[in-house]
Chimera marker file (.cmm) of the C-alpha trace (Angstrom):
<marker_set name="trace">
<marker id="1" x="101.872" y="45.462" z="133.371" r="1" g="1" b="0" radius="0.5"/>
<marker id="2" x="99.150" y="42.923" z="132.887" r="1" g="1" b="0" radius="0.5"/>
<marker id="3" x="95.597" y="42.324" z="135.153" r="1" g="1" b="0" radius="0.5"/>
<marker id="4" x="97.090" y="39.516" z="136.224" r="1" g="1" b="0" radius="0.5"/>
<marker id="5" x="100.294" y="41.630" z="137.844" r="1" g="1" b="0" radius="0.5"/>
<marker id="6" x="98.105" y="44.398" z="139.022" r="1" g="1" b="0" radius="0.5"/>
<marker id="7" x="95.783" y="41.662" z="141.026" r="1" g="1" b="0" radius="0.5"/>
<marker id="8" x="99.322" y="40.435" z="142.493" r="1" g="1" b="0" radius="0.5"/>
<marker id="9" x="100.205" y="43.856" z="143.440" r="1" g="1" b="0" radius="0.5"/>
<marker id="10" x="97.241" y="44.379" z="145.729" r="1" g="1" b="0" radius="0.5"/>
<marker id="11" x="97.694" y="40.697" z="147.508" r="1" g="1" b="0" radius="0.5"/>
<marker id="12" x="101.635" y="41.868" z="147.993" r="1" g="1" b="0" radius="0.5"/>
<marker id="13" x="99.877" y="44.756" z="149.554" r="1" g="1" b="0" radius="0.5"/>
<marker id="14" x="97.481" y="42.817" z="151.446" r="1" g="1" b="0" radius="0.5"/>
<marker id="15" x="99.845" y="40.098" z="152.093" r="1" g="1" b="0" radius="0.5"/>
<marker id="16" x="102.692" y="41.558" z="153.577" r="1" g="1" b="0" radius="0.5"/>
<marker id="17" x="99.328" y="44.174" z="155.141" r="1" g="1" b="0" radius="0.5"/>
<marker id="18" x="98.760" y="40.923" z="157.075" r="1" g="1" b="0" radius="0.5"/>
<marker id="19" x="102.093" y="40.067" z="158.390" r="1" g="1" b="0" radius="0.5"/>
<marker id="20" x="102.730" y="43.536" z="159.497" r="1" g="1" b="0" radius="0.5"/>
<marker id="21" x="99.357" y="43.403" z="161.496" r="1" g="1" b="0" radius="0.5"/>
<marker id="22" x="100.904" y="40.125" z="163.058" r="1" g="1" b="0" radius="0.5"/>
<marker id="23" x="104.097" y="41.491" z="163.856" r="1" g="1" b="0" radius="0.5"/>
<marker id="24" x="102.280" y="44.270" z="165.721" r="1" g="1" b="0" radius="0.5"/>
<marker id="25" x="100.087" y="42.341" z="167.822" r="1" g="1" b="0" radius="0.5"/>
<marker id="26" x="103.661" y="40.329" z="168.570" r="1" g="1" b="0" radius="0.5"/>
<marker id="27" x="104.813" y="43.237" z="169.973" r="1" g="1" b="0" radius="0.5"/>
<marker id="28" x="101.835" y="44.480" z="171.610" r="1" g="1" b="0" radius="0.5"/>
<marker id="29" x="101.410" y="41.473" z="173.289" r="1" g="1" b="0" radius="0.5"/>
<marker id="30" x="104.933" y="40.387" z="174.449" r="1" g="1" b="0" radius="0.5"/>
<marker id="31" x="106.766" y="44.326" z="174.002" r="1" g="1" b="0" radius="0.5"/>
<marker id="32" x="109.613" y="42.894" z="171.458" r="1" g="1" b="0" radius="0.5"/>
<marker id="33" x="109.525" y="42.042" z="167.856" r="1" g="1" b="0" radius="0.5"/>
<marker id="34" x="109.676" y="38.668" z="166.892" r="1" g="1" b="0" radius="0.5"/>
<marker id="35" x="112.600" y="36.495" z="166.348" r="1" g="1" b="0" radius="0.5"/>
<marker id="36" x="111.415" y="35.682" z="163.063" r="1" g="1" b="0" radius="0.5"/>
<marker id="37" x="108.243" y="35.241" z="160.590" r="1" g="1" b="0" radius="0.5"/>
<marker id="38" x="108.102" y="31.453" z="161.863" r="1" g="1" b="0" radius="0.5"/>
<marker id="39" x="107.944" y="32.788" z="165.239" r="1" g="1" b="0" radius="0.5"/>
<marker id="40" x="104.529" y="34.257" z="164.499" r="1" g="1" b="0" radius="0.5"/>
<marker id="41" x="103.111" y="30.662" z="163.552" r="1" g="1" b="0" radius="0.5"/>
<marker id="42" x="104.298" y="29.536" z="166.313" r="1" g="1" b="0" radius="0.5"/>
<marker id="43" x="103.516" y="31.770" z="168.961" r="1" g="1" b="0" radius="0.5"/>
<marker id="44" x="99.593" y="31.369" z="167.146" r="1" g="1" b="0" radius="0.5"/>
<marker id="45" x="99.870" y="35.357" z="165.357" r="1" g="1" b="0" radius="0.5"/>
<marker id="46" x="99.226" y="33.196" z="161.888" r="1" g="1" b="0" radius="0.5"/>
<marker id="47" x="98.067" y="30.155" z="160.873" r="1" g="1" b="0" radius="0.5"/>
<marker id="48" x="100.942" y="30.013" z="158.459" r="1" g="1" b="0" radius="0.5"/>
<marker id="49" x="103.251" y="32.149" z="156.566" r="1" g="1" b="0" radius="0.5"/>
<marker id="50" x="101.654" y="33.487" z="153.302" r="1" g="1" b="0" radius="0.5"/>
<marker id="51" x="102.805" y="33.107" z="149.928" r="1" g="1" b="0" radius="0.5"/>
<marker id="52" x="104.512" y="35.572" z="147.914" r="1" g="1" b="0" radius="0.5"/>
<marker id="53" x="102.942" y="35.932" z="144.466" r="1" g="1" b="0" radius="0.5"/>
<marker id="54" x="105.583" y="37.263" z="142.616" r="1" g="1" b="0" radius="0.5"/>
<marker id="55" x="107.959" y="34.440" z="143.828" r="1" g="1" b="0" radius="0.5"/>
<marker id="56" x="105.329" y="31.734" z="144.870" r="1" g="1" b="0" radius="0.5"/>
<marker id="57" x="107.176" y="31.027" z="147.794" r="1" g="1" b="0" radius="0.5"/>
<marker id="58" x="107.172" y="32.026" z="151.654" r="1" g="1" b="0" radius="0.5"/>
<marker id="59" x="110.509" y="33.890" z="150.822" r="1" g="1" b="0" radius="0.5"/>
<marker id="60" x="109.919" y="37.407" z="152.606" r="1" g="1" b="0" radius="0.5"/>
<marker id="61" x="112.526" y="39.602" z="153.002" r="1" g="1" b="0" radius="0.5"/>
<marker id="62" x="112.720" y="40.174" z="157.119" r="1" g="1" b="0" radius="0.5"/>
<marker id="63" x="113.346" y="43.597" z="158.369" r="1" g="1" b="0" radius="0.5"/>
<marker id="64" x="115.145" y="43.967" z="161.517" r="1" g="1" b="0" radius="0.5"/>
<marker id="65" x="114.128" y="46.788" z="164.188" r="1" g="1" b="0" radius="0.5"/>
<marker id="66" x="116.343" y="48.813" z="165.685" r="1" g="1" b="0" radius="0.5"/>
<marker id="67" x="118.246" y="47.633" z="168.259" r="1" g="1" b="0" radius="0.5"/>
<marker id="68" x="116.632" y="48.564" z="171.994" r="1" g="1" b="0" radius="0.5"/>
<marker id="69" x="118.887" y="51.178" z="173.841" r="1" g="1" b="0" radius="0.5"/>
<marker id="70" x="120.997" y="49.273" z="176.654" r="1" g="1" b="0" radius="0.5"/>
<marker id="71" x="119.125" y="45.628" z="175.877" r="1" g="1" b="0" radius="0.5"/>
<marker id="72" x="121.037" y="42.549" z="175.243" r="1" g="1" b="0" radius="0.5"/>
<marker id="73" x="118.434" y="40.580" z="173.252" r="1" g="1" b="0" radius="0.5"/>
<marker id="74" x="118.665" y="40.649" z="168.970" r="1" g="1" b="0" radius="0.5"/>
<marker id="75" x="116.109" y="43.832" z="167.581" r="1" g="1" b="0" radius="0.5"/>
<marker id="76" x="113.710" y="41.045" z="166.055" r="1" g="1" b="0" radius="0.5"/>
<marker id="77" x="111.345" y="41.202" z="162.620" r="1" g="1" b="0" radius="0.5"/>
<marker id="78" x="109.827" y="44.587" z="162.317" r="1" g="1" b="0" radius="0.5"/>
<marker id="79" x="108.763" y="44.499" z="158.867" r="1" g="1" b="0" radius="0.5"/>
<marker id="80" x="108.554" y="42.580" z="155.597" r="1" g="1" b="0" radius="0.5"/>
<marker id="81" x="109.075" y="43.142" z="151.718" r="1" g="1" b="0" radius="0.5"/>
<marker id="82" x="108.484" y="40.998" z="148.790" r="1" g="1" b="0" radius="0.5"/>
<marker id="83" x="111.510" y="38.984" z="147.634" r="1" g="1" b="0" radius="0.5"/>
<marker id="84" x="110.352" y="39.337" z="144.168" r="1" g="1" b="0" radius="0.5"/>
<marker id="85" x="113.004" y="41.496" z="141.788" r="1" g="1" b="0" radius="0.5"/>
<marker id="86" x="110.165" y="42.317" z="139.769" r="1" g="1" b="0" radius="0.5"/>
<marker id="87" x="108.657" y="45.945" z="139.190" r="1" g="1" b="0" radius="0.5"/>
<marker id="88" x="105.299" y="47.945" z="140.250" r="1" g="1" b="0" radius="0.5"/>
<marker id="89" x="103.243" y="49.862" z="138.139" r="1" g="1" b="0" radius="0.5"/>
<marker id="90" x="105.281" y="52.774" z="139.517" r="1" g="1" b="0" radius="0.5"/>
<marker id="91" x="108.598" y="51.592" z="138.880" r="1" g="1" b="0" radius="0.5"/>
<marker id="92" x="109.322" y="50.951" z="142.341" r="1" g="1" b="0" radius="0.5"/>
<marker id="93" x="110.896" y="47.238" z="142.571" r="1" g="1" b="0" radius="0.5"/>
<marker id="94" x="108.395" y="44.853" z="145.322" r="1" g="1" b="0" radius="0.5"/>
<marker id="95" x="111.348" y="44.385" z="147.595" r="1" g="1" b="0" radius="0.5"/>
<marker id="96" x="111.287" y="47.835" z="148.223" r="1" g="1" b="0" radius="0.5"/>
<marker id="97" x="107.170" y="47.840" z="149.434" r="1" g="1" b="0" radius="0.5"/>
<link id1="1" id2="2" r="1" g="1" b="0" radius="0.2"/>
<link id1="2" id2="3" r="1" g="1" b="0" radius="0.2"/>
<link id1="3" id2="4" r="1" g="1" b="0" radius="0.2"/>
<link id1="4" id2="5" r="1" g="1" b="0" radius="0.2"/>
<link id1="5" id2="6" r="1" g="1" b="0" radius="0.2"/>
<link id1="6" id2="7" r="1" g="1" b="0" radius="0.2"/>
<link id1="7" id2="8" r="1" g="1" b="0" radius="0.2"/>
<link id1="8" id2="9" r="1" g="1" b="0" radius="0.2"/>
<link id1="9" id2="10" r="1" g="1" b="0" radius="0.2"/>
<link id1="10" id2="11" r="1" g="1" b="0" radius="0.2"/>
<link id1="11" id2="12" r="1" g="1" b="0" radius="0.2"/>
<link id1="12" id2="13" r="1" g="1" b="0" radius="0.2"/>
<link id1="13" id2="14" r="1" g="1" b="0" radius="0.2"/>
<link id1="14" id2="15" r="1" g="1" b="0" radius="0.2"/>
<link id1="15" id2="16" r="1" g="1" b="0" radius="0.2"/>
<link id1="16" id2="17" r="1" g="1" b="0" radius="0.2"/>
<link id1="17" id2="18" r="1" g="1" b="0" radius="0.2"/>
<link id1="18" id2="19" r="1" g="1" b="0" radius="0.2"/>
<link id1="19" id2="20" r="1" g="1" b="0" radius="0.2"/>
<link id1="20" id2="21" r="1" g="1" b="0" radius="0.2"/>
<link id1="21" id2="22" r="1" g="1" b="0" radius="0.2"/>
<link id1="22" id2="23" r="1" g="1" b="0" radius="0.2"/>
<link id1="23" id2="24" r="1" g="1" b="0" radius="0.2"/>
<link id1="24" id2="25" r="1" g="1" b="0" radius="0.2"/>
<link id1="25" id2="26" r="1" g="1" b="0" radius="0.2"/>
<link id1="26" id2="27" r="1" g="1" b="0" radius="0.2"/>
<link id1="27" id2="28" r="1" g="1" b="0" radius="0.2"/>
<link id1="28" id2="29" r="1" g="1" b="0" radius="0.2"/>
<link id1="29" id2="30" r="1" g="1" b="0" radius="0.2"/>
<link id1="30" id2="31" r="1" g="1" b="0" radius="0.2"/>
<link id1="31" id2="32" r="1" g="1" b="0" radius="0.2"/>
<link id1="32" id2="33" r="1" g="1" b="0" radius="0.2"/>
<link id1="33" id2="34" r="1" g="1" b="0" radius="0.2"/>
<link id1="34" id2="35" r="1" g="1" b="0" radius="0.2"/>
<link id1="35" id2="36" r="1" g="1" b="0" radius="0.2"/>
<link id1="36" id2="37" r="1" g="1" b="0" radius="0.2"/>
<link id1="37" id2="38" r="1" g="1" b="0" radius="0.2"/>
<link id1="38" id2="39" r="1" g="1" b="0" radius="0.2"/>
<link id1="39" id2="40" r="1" g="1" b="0" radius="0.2"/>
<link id1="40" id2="41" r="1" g="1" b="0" radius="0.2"/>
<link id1="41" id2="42" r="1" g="1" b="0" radius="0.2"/>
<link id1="42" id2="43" r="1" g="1" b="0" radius="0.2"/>
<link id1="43" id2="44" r="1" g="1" b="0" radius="0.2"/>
<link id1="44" id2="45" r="1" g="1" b="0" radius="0.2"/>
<link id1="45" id2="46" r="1" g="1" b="0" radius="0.2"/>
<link id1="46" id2="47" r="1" g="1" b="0" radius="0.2"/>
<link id1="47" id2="48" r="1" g="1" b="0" radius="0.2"/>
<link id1="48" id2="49" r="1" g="1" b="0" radius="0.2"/>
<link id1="49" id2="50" r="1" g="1" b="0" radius="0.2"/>
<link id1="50" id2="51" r="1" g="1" b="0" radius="0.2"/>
<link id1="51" id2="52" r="1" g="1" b="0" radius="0.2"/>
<link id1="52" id2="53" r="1" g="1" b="0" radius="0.2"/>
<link id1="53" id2="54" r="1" g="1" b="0" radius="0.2"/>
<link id1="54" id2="55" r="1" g="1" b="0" radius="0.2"/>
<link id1="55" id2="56" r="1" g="1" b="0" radius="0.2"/>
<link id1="56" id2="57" r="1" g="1" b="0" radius="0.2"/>
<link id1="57" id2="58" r="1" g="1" b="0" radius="0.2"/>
<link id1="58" id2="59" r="1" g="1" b="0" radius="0.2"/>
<link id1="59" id2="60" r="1" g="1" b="0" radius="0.2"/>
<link id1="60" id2="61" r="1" g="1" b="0" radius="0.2"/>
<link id1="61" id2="62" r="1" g="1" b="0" radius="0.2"/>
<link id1="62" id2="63" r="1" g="1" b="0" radius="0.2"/>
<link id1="63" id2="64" r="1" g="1" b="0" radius="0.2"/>
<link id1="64" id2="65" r="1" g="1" b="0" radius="0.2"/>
<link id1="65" id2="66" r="1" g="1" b="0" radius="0.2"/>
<link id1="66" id2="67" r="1" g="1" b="0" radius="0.2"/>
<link id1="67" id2="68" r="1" g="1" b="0" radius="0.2"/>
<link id1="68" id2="69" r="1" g="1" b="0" radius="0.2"/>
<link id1="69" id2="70" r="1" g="1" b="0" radius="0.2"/>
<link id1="70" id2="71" r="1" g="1" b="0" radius="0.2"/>
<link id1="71" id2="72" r="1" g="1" b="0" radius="0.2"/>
<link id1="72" id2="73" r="1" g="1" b="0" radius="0.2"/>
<link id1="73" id2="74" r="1" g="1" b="0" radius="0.2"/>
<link id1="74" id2="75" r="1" g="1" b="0" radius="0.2"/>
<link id1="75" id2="76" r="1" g="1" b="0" radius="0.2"/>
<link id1="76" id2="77" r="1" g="1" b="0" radius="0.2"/>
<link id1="77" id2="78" r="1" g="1" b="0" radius="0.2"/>
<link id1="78" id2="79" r="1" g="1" b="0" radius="0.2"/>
<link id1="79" id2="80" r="1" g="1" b="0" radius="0.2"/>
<link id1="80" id2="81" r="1" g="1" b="0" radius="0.2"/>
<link id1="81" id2="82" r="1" g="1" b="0" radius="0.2"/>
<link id1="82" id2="83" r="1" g="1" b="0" radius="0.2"/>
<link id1="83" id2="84" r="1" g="1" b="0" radius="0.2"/>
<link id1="84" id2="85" r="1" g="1" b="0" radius="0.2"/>
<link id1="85" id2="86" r="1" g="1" b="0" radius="0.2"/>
<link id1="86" id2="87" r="1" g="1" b="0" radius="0.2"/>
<link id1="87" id2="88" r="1" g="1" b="0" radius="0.2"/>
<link id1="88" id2="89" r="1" g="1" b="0" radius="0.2"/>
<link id1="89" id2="90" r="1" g="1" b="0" radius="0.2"/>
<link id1="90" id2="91" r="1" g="1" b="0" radius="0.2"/>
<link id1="91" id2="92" r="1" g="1" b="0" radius="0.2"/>
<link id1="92" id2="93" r="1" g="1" b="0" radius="0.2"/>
<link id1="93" id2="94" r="1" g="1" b="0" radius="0.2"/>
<link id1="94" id2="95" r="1" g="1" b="0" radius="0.2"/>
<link id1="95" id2="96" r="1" g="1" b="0" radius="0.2"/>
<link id1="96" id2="97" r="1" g="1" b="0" radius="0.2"/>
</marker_set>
């Protein structure tokens, strides 16, 4: 893997670092998950959605939570994983980070 890939790995890290940081304070702040990754720029968690590097798009791969015992309301956006089908220095593939 080149400099250039291992510089992208850390801003995956710190990228999707970010968004999980927002998604937390989401549910801090209103005790559910978000709807979605545009709900966080909307509700003011980010300014906007970051860019992938691998993909160079705002393509992140939403993770649902799991579903609240007895609630009605969809489980939300707990986490986030690269979209890219490209491999780490470990092997592992980004959408799996």
């Amino acid at each position: 893997m080149s400099k250039a890939s291992t510089s992208k790995s850390v801003v995956v890290i710190g990228g999707t670092g970010g968004l999980g940081r927002a998604i937390a304070q989401y549910y801090a702040d209103k005790g559910r998950y978000p709807g979605s990754l545009q709900a966080l720029v909307e509700d003011g968690y980010l300014r906007r959605l970051p860019y992938d590097p691998f993909t160079q798009q705002q393509d992140w791969v939403e993770v649902p939570a799991e579903p609240e015992p007895d609630s009605q309301e969809p489980p939300g956006i707990y986490d986030v994983h690269s979209a890219s089908d490209q491999q780490s220095l470990s092997g592992a593939l980004y959408s799996e980070w």
